[in-house]
LOLO-453906 format. One record per atom (N, C-alpha, C, O): residue in three letters; x, y, z. Coordinates in steps of 0.1 Angstrom, whole numbers, padded with zeros to 4 digits, always signed. Layout:
<nodes>
ALAXYZ ...
</nodes>
This chain:
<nodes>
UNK-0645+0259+0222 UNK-0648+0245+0219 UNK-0635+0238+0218 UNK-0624+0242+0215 UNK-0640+0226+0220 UNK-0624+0215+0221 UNK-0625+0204+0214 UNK-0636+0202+0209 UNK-0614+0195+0212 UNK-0621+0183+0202 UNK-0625+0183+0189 UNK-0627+0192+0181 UNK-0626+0175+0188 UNK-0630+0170+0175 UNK-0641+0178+0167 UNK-0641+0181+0155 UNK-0654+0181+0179 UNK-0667+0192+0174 UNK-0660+0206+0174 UNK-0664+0213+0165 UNK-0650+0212+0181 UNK-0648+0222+0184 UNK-0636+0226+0165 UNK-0636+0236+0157 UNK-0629+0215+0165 UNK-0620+0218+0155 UNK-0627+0214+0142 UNK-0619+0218+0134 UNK-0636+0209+0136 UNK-0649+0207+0126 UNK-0651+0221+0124 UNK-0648+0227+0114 UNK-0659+0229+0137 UNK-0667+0238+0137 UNK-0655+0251+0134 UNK-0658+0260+0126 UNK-0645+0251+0139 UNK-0638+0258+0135 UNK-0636+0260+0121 UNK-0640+0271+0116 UNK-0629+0248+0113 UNK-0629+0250+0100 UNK-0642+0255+0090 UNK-0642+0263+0081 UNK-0654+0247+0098 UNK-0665+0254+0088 UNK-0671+0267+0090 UNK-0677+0273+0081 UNK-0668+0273+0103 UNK-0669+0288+0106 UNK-0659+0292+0097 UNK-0661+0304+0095 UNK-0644+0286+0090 UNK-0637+0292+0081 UNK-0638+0293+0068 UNK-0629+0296+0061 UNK-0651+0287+0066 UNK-0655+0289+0053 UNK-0656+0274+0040 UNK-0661+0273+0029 UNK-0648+0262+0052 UNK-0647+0247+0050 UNK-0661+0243+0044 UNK-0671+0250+0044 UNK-0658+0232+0040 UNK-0671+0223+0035 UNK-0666+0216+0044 UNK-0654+0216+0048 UNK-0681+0205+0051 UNK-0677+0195+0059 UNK-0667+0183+0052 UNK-0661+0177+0061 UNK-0664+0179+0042 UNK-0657+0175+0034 UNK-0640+0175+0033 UNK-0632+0165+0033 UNK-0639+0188+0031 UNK-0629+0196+0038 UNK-0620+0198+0050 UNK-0608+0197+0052 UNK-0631+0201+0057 UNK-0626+0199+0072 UNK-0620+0183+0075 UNK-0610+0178+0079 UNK-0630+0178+0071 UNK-0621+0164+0076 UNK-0608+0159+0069 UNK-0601+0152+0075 UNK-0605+0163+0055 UNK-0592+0160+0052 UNK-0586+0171+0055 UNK-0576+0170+0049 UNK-0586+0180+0060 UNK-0577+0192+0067 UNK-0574+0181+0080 UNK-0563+0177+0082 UNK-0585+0178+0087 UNK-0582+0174+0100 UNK-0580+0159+0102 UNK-0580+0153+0113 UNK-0578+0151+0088 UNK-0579+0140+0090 UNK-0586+0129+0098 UNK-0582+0119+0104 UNK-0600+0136+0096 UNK-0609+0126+0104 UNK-0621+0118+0092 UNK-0623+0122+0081 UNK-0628+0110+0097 UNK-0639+0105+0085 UNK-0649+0114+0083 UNK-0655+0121+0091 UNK-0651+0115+0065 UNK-0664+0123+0064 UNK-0675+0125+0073 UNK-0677+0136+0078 UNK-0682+0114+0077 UNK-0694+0109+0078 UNK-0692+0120+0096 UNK-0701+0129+0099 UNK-0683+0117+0103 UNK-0679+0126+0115 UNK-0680+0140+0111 UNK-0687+0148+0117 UNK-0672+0144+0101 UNK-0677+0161+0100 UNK-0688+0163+0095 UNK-0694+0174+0098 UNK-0693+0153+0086 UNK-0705+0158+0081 UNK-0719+0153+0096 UNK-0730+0156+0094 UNK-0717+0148+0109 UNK-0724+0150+0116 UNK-0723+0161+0128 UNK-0732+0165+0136 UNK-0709+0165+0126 UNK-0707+0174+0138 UNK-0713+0191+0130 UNK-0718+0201+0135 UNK-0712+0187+0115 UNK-0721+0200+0109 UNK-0732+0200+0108 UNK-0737+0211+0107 UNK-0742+0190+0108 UNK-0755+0189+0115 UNK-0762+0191+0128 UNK-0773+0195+0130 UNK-0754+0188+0133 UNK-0752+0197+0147 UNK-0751+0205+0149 UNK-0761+0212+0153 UNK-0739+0210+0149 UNK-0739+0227+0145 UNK-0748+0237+0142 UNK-0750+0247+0147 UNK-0756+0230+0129 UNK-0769+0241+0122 UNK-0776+0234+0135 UNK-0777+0241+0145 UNK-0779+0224+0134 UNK-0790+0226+0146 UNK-0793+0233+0157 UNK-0804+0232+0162 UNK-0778+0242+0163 UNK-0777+0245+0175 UNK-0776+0259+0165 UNK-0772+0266+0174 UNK-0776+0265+0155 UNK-0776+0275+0149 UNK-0763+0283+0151 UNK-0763+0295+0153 UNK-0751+0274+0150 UNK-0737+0277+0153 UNK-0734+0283+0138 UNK-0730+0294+0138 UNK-0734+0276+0126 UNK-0739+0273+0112 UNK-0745+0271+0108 UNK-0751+0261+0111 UNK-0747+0280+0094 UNK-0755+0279+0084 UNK-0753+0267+0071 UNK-0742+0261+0071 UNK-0760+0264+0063 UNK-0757+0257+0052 UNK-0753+0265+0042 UNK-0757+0277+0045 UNK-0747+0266+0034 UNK-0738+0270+0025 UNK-0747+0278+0011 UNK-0744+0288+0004 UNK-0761+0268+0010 UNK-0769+0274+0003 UNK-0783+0278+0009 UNK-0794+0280+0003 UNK-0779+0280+0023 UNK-0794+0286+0034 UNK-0796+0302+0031 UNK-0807+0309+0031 UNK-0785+0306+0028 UNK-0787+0324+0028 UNK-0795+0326+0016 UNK-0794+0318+0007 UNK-0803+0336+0013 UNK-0811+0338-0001 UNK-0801+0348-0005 UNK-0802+0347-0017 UNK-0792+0358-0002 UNK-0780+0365-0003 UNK-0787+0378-0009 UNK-0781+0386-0017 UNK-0800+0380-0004 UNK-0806+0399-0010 UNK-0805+0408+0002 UNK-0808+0420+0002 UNK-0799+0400+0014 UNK-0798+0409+0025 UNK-0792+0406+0040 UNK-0788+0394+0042 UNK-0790+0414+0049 UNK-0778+0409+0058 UNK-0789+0406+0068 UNK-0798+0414+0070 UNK-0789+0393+0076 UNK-0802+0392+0085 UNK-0808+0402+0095 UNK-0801+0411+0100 UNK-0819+0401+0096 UNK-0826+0411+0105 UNK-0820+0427+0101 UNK-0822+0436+0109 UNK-0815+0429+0093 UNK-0814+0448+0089 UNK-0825+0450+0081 UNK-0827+0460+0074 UNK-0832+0442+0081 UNK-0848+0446+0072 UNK-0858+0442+0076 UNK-0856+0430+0080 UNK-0870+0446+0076 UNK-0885+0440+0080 UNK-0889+0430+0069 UNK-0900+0424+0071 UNK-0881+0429+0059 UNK-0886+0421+0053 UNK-0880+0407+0055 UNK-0887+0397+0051 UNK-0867+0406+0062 UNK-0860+0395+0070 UNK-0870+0389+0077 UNK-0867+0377+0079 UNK-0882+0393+0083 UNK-0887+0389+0094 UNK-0895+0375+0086 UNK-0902+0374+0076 UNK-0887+0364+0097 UNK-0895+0349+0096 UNK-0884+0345+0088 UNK-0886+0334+0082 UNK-0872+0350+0085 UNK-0862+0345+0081 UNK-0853+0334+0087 UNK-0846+0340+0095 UNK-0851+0326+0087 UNK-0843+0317+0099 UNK-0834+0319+0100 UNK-0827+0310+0107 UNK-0826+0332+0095 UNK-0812+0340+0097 UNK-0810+0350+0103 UNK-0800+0356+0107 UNK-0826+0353+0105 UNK-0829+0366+0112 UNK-0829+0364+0129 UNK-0830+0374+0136 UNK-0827+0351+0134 UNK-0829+0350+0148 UNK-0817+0352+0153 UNK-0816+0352+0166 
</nodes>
């Protein structure tokens, strides 16, 4: 990825808050915080409090219907 979505996505794949990323990258909140809505939507990223954290997606039948599990 390139740009502006590509370097967002970058930072929050590194563990960034969209918050974050933008004063790392000096861009406006309101830009990182849409380019990470996007993101989850295309299921690039997760939300930070989406995981229930009792298990690693899809390694259990009980994952199933998980939205982490796809």
């Amino acid at each position: 990825m390139t740009g502006v979505f590509g370097a967002v996505m970058e930072r929050l794949a590194a563990g960034e808050s969209p918050r974050a990323a933008a004063r790392t990258l000096g861009i406006p909140l309101d830009l990182a915080e849409a380019v990470a809505e996007e993101g989850e939507r295309f299921g690039l990223v997760i939300r930070a409090g989406a995981a229930c954290g009792t298990c690693v997606p899809g390694d259990s039948p009980a994952c199933a219907g998980c939205p982490l599990a796809r």
